[in-house]
C-alpha positions as CSV (number, residue, x, y, z in Angstrom):
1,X,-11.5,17.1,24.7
2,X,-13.2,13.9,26.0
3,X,-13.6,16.1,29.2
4,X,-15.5,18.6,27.3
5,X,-18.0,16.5,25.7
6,X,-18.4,14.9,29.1
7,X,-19.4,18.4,30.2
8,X,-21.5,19.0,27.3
9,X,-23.5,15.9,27.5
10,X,-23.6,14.7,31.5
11,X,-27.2,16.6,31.5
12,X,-28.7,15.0,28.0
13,X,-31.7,12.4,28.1
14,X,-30.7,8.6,28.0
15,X,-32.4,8.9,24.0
16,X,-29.7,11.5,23.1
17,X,-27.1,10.0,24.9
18,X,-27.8,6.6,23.0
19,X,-27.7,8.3,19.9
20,X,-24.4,9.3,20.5
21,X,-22.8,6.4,21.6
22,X,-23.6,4.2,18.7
23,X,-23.2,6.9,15.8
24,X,-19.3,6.2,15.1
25,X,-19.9,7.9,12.1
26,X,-21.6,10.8,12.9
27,X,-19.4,11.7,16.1
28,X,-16.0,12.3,17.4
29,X,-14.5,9.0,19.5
30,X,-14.4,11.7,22.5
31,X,-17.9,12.1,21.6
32,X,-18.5,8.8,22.2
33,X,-16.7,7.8,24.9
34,X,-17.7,10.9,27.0
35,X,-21.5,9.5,26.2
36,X,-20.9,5.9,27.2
37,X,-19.2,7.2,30.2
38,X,-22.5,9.4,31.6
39,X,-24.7,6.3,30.8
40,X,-22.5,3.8,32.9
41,X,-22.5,6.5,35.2
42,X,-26.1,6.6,35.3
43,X,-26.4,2.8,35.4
44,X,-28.1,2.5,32.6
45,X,-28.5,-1.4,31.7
46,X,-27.6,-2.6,28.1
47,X,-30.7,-3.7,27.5
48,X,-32.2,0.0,27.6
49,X,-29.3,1.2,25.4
50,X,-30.5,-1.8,23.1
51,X,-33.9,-0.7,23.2
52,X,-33.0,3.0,22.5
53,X,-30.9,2.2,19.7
54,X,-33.7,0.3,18.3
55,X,-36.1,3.1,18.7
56,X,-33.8,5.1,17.2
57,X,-33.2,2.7,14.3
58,X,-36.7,3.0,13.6
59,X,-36.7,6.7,13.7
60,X,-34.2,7.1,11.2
61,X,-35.6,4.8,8.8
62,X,-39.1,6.6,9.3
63,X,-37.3,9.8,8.6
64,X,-35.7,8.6,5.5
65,X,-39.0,7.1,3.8
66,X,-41.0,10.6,4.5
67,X,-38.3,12.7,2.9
68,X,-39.7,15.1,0.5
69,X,-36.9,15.8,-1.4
70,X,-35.0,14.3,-3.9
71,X,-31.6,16.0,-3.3
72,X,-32.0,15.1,1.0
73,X,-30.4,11.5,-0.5
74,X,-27.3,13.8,-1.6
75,X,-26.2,15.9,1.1
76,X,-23.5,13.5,2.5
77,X,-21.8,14.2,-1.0
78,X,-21.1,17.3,-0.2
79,X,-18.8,15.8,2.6
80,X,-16.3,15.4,-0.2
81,X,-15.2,18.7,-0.5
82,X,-16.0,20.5,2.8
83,X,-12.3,22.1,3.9
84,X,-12.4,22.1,7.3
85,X,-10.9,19.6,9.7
86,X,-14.6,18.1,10.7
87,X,-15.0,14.8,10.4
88,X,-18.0,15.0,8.9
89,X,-19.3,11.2,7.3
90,X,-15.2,10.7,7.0
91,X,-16.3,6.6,7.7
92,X,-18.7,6.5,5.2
93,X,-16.4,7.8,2.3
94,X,-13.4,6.1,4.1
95,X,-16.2,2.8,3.2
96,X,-16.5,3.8,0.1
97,X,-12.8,4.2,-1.0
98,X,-12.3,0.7,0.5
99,X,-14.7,-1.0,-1.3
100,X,-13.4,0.9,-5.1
101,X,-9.6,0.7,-3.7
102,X,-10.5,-3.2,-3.2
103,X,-12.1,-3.6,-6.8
104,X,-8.5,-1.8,-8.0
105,X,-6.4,-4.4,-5.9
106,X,-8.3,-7.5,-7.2
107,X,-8.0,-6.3,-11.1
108,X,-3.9,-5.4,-10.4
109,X,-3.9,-8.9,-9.1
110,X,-5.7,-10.8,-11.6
111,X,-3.4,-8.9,-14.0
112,X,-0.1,-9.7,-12.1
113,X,-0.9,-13.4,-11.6
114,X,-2.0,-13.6,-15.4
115,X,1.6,-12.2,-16.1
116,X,3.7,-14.4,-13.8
117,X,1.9,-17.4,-15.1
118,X,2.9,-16.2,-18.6
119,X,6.0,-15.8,-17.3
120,X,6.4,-19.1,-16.1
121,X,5.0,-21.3,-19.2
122,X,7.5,-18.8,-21.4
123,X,10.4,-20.5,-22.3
124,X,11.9,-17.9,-24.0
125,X,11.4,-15.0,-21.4
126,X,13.9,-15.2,-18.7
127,X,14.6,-11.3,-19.7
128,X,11.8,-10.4,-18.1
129,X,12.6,-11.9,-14.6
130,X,13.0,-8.6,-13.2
131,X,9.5,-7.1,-14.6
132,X,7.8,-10.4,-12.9
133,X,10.3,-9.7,-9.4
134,X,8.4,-6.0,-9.9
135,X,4.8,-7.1,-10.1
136,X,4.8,-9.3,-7.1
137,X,7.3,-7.0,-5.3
138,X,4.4,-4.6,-5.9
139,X,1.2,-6.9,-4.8
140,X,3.0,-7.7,-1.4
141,X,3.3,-3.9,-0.7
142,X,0.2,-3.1,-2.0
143,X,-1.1,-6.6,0.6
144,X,0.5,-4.8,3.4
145,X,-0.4,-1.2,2.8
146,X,-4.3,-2.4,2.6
147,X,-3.7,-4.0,5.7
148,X,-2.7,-1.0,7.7
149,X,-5.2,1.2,6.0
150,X,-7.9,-1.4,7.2
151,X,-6.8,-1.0,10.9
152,X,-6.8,3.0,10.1
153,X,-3.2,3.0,11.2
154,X,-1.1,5.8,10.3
155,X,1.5,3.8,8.6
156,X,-0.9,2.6,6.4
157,X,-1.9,6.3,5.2
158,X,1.5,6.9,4.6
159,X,2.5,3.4,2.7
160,X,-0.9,4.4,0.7
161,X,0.2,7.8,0.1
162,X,3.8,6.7,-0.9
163,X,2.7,4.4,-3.3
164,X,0.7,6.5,-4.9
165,X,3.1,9.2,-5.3
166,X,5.8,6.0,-6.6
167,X,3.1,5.2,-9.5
168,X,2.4,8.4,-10.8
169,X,6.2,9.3,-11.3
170,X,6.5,6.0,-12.7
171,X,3.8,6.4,-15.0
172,X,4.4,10.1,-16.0
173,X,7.9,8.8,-17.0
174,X,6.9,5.6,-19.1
175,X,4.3,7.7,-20.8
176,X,7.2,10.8,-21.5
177,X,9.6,8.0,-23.0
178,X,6.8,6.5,-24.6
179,X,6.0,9.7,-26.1
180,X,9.9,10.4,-27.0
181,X,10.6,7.1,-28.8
182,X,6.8,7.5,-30.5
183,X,6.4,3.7,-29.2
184,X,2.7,2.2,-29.0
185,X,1.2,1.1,-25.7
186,X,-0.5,-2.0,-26.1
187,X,-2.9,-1.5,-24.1
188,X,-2.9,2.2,-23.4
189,X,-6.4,1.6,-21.1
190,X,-4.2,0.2,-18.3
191,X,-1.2,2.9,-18.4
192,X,-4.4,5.8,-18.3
193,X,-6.5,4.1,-15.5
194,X,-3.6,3.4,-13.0
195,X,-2.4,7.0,-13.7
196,X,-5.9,8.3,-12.7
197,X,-6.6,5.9,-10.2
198,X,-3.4,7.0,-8.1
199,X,-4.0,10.5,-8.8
200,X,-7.4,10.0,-7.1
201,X,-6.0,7.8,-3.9
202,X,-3.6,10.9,-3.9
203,X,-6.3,13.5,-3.7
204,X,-8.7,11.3,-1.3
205,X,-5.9,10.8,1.0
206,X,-5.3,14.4,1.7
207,X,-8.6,15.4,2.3
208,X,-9.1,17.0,5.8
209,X,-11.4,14.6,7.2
210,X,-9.1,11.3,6.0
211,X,-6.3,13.1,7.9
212,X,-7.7,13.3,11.1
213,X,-9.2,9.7,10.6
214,X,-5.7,9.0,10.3
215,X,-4.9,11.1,13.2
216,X,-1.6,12.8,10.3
217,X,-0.4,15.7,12.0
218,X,1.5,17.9,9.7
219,X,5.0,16.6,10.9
220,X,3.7,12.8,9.7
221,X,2.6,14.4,6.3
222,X,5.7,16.3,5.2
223,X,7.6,13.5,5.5
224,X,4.9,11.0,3.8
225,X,5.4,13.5,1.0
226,X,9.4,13.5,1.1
227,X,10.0,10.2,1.4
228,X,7.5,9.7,-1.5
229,X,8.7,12.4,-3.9
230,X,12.6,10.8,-3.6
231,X,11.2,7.5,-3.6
232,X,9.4,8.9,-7.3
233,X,12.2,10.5,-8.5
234,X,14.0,8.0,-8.0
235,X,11.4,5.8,-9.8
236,X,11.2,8.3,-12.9
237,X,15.5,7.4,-13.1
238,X,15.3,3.9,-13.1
239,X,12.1,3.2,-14.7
């Protein structure tokens, strides 16, 4: 595909080329490398390239301020729910659902070290050992997983996906014994959110444009989903 581009682009001016080159978000990594290729091939300096991307820079934000219209600053929304395989602004909502995914992780983890220090300054709790080996069994997957998500591996797509698929059997079951025994959630707020919250991750994660971020081909997604589903099923059991 690089070739392609390469093809496409060997005859465009040093401005469009520029552009290109230093929109990761807007354009395919072939894209880009075919670009950066024609301008080394050109032997264009870095200091031009600098001074394009600047006149660009200034382009775009004079663009922006004369926009006429209010709904202009709400087109990339529709991103979201475009079902092709484009990437489309996959980076910017890939930003996005790293910056709410990272809000997520630091209340889980407040609320995990809050109950192991409970745990600790309880004398009369040693029944709850394994609930405590749980939480911080939890926050060192959850530690990793964020990890490989951050370097857009495709291990970490699948350790996010699993996880998510884990929770929501989990929770589905707690809530149906709940539900059977007629108990009382303390704090029914926290059982709700994490239920939603991983039945969003879910959703995101298997958009089209997250998947070929990922580069999860639909050999590397079935299994995601099999290993996941036992893994649930098996959570549901022993919950």
């Amino acid at each position: 595909m690089e070739h392609e581009f390469y093809q496409l682009y060997k005859d465009l001016p040093i401005p469009e080329l520029v552009k290109v080159a230093k929109s990761p978000w807007d354009y395919q990594p072939e894209a880009i490398r075919a670009a950066e290729r024609v301008l080394q091939e050109r032997g264009v300096s870095a200091d031009e390239i600098a001074a394009e991307e600047w006149a660009l820079a200034q382009n775009e934000m004079l663009e922006a301020a004369t926009r006429k219209r209010f709904s202009d600053y709400f087109d990339w929304v529709g991103e979201l729910f475009r079902i092709d395989g484009s990437r489309g602004s996959a980076e910017k909502w890939f930003g996005l659902f790293l910056l709410f995914y990272g809000l997520y992780f630091v209340y889980k983890l407040s609320q995990d070290v809050r109950f192991v220090a409970f745990y600790y300054r309880c004398t009369s709790c040693r029944e709850m050992g394994p609930a405590v080996f749980q939480a911080v069994a939890f926050q060192v997957y959850f530690i990793v997983a964020l990890f490989w998500v951050l370097k857009q591996k495709s291990i970490g797509w699948a350790l996010l996906c699993i996880q998510a698929i884990v929770l929501i059997s989990m929770k589905m079951a707690l809530g149906y014994r709940f539900y059977q025994h007629h108990v009382y959630v303390v704090h029914p707020e926290d059982f709700v959110l994490g239920f939603f919250v991983n039945a969003a991750i879910l959703v995101f994660l298997f958009r089209p444009f997250i998947l070929e971020l990922f580069r999860i081909d639909k050999r590397i997604r079935d299994r995601v989903l099999l290993v996941g589903i036992g893994l649930g099923v098996v959570g549901m059991v022993f919950v």
